[in-house]
C-alpha positions as CSV (number, residue, x, y, z in Angstrom):
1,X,0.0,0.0,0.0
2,X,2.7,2.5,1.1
3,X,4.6,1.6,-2.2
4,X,1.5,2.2,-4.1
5,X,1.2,6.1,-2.2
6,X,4.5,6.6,-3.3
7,X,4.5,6.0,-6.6
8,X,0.7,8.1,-7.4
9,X,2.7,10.7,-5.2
10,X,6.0,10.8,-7.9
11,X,3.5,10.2,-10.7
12,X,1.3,13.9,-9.8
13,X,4.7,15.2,-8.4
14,X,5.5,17.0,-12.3
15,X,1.9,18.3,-12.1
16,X,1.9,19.5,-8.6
17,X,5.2,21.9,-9.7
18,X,3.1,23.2,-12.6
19,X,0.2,24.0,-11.5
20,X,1.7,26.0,-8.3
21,X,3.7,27.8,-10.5
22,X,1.0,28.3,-13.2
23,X,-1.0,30.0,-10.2
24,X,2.8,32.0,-9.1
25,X,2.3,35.5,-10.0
26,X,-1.1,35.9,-10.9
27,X,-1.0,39.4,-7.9
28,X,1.1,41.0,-10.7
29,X,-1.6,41.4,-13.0
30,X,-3.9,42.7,-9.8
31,X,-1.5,45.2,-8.7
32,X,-1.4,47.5,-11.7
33,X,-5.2,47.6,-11.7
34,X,-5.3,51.6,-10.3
35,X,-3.0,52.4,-12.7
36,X,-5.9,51.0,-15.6
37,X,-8.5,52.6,-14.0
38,X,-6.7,56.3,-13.9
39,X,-5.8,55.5,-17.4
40,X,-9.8,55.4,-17.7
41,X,-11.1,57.8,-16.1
42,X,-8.2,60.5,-17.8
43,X,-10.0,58.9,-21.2
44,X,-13.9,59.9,-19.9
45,X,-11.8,63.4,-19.0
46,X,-10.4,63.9,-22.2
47,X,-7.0,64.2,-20.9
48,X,-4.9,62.7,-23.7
49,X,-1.5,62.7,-22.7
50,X,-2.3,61.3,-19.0
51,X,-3.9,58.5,-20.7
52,X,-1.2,57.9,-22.4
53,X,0.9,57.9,-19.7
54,X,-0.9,55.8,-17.7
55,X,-1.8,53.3,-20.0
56,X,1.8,53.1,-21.1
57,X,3.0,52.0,-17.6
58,X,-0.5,50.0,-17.1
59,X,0.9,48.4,-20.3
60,X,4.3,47.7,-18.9
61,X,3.4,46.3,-15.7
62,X,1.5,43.8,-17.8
63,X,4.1,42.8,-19.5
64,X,6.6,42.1,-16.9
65,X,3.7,39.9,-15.2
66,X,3.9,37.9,-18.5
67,X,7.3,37.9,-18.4
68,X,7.7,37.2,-14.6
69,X,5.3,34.0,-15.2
70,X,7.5,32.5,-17.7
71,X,10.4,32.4,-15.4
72,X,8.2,31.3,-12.8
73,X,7.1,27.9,-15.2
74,X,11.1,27.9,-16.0
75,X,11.9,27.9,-12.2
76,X,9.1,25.3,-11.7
77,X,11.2,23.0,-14.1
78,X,15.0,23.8,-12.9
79,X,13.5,23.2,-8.9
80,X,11.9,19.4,-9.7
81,X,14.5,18.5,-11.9
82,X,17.8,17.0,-10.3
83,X,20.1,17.9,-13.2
84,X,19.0,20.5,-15.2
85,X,20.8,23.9,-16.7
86,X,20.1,27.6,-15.3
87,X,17.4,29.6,-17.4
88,X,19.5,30.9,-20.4
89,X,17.8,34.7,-19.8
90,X,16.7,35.7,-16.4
91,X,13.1,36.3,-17.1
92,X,12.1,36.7,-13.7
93,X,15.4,39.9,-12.9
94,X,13.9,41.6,-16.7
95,X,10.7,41.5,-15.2
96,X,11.2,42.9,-11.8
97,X,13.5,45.7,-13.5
98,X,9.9,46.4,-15.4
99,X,7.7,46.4,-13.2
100,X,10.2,48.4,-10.9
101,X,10.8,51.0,-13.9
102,X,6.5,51.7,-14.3
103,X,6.5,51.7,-10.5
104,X,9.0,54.8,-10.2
105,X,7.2,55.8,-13.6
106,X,3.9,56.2,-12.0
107,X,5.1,57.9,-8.7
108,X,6.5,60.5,-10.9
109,X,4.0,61.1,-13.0
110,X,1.7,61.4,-9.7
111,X,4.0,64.1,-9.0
112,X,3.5,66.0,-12.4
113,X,7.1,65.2,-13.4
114,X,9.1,67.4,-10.4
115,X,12.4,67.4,-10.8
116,X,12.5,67.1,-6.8
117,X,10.7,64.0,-7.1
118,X,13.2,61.9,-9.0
119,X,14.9,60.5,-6.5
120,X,12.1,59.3,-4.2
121,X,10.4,58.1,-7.5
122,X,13.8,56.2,-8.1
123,X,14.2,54.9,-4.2
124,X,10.5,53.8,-4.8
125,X,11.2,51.6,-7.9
126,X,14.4,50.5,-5.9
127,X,12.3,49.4,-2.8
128,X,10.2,47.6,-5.6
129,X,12.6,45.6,-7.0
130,X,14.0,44.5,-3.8
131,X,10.4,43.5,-2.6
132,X,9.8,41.6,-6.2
133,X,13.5,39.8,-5.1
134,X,12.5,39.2,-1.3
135,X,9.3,37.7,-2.1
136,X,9.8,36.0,-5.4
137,X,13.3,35.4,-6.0
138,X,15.7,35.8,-8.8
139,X,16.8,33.5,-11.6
140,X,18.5,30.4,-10.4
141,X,22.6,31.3,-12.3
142,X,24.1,27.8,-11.6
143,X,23.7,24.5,-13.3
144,X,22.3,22.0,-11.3
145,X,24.8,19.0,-11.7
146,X,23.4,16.2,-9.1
147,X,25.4,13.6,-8.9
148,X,27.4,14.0,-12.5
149,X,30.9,11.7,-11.7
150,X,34.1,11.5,-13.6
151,X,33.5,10.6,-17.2
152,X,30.2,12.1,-18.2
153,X,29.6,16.1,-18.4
154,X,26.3,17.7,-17.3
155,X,26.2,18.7,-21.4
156,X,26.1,15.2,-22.2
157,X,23.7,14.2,-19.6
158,X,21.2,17.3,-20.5
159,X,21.3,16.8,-23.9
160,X,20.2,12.9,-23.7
161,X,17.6,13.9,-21.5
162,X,16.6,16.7,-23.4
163,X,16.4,15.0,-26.7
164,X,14.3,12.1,-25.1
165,X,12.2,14.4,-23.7
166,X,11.0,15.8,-27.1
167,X,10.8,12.3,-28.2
168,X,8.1,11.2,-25.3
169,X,6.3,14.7,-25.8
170,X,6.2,13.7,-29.7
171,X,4.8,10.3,-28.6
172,X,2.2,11.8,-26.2
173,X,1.0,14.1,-29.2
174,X,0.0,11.3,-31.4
175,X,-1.3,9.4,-28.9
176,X,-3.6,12.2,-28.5
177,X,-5.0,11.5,-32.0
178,X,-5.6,7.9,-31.0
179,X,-9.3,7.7,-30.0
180,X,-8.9,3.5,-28.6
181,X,-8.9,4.1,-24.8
182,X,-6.8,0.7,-24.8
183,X,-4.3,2.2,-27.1
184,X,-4.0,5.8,-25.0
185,X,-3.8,4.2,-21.6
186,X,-0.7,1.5,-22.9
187,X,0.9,4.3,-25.1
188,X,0.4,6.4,-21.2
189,X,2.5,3.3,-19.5
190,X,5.1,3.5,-22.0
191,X,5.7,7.0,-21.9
192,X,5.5,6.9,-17.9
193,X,8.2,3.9,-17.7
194,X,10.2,6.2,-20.2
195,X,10.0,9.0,-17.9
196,X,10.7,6.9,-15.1
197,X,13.8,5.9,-16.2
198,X,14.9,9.6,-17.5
199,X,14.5,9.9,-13.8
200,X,16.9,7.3,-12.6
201,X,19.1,9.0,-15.2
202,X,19.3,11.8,-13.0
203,X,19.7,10.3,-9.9
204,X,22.7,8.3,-11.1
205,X,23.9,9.6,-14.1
206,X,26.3,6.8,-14.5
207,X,23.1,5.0,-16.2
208,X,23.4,6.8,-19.5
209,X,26.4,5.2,-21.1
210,X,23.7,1.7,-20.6
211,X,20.6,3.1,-21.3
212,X,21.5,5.6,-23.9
213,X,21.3,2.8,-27.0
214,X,18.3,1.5,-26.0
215,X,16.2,4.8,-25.1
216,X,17.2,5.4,-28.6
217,X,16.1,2.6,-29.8
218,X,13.1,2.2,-27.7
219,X,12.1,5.9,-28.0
220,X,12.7,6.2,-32.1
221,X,10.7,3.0,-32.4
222,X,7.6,3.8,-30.1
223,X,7.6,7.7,-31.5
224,X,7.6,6.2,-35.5
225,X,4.8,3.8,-34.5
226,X,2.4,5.5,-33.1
227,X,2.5,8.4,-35.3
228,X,2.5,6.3,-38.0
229,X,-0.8,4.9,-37.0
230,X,-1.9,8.3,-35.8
231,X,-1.7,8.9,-39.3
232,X,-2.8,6.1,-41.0
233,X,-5.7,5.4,-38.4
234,X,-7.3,8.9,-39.2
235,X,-11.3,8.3,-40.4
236,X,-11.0,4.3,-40.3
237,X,-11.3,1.6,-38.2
238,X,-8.8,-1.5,-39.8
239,X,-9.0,-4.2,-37.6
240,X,-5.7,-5.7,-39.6
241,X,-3.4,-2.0,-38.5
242,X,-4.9,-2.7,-34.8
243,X,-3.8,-5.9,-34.4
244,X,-0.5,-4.8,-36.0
245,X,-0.5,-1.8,-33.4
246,X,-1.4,-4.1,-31.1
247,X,0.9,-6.6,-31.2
248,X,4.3,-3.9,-31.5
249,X,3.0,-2.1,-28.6
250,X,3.3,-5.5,-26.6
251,X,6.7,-6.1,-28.1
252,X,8.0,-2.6,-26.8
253,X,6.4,-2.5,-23.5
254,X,7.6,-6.0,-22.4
255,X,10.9,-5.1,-23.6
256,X,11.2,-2.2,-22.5
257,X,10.0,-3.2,-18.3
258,X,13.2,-6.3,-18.7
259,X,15.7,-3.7,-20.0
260,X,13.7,-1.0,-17.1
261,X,14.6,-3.6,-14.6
262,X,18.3,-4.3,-15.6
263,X,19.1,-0.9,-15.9
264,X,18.1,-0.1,-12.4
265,X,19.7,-3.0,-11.1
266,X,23.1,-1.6,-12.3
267,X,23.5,-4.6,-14.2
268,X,25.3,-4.0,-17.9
269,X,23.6,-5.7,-20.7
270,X,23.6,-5.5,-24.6
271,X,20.7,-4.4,-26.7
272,X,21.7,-5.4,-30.1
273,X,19.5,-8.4,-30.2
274,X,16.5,-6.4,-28.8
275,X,17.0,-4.0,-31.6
276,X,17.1,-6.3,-34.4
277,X,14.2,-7.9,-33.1
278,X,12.3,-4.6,-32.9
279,X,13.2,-3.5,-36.0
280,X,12.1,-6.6,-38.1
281,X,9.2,-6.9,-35.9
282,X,8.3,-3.0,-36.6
283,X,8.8,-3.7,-40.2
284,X,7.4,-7.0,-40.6
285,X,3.7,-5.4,-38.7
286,X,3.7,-2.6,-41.7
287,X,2.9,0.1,-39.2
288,X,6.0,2.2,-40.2
């Protein structure tokens, strides 16, 4: 039972991250909210240029919510991943240098432009940032390495995981254009033992000289079948192509829980036999 909790838990654990940080930063867009409704009532006035003025900054605070929220979602990633690289740009330091900017921006302009009032308008955008940093951080700098040993870079790590990332995502997306409910919920176990194992990548990176041939292999095969049923399945019902579909699903899932197993094991193994047998069978079913 315990075992069971655990494994829902890691399952909903990816979703959990999002959806927190899909909610993260939603009092940006609240904040601004005086500055749209001055912005409205200088339009029912007439008063063109402080409508302007007000909708400008209204407009930039918007903006940097947007751009805020992005680096939120990126954050959301770098935190639940164990090896993972730093965002590339630091969304979330743009954004707080925004919304910072149309902070001081609106203090002045409530002050009809003073030159005296540049400074405290300035100290007030200053204060801003440095409340945006307190409360909702910067953008993580450093790689995050976990437990990369002698003999394998992060680089090569990330960019194995990265690349067999794209290849589940591709797999998910035609299995969304599968309407067979078996079909979805066996194409769903693949792609969650995939992911699984992307996983225990991480932990011990050490597993990617073993596992990198047969994720490959594996991955390639399962991504060219589906969406080549995906395609071929479109407006018809050919009980010959499901049985095919069938059949190679059973192939990779079976094979793919043994080689799961080994690989988490530790113990070394050779998939050249497995991939010739995939191969002929993939080509021999006609689903390609």
């Amino acid at each position: 039972m315990t075992t069971t909790v655990k494994t829902a838990a890691k399952r909903y654990e990816p979703a959990i991250h999002n959806v927190r940080y899909g909610i993260k930063g939603i009092l940006l867009y609240v904040l601004p909210l005086p500055a749209l409704i001055t912005a409205i009532g200088s339009l029912m006035r007439g008063d063109v240029m402080d409508t302007l003025v007000t909708g400008g900054i209204f407009a930039a605070f918007m903006i940097g919510a947007s751009i805020a929220r992005h680096g939120f979602r990126l954050q959301g990633e770098y935190e639940r991943r164990k090896i993972a690289r730093a965002p590339t740009t630091p969304f979330k330091t743009v954004a707080a240098l925004i919304i910072s900017i149309a902070t001081g921006a609106l203090e002045w302009w409530g002050n009809d432009f003073a030159m005296g009032d540049i400074l405290s308008s300035a100290l007030i955008g200053a204060v801003t940032f440095l409340g945006f940093a307190l409360y909702y951080g910067l953008d993580p700098r450093k790689d995050k390495a976990g437990n990369i040993s002698i003999g394998v870079t992060i680089e090569e790590v990330l960019e194995a995981l990265d690349a067999a990332n794209v290849k589940i995502d591709a797999i998910e997306q035609a299995r969304r254009q599968i309407p067979n409910p078996e079909f979805n919920a066996r194409l769903q176990r693949i792609t969650s033992k995939a992911r699984e194992v992307l996983e225990s990548i991480e932990e011990d990176p050490t597993r990617l000289s073993r596992a990198r041939k047969f994720l490959k292999v594996y991955l390639d095969g399962t991504q060219r079948v589906t969406e080549g049923y995906a395609r071929t399945h479109q407006g018809e019902r050919a009980v010959a192509l499901e049985t095919n579909f069938s059949r190679v699903l059973d192939s990779l899932e079976q094979t793919f829980t043994e080689q799961q197993t080994k690989l988490l094991e530790d113990n070394h193994f050779d998939l050249d036999v497995q991939i010739e047998v995939l191969e002929t069978q993939l080509k021999r079913e006609g689903v390609l």
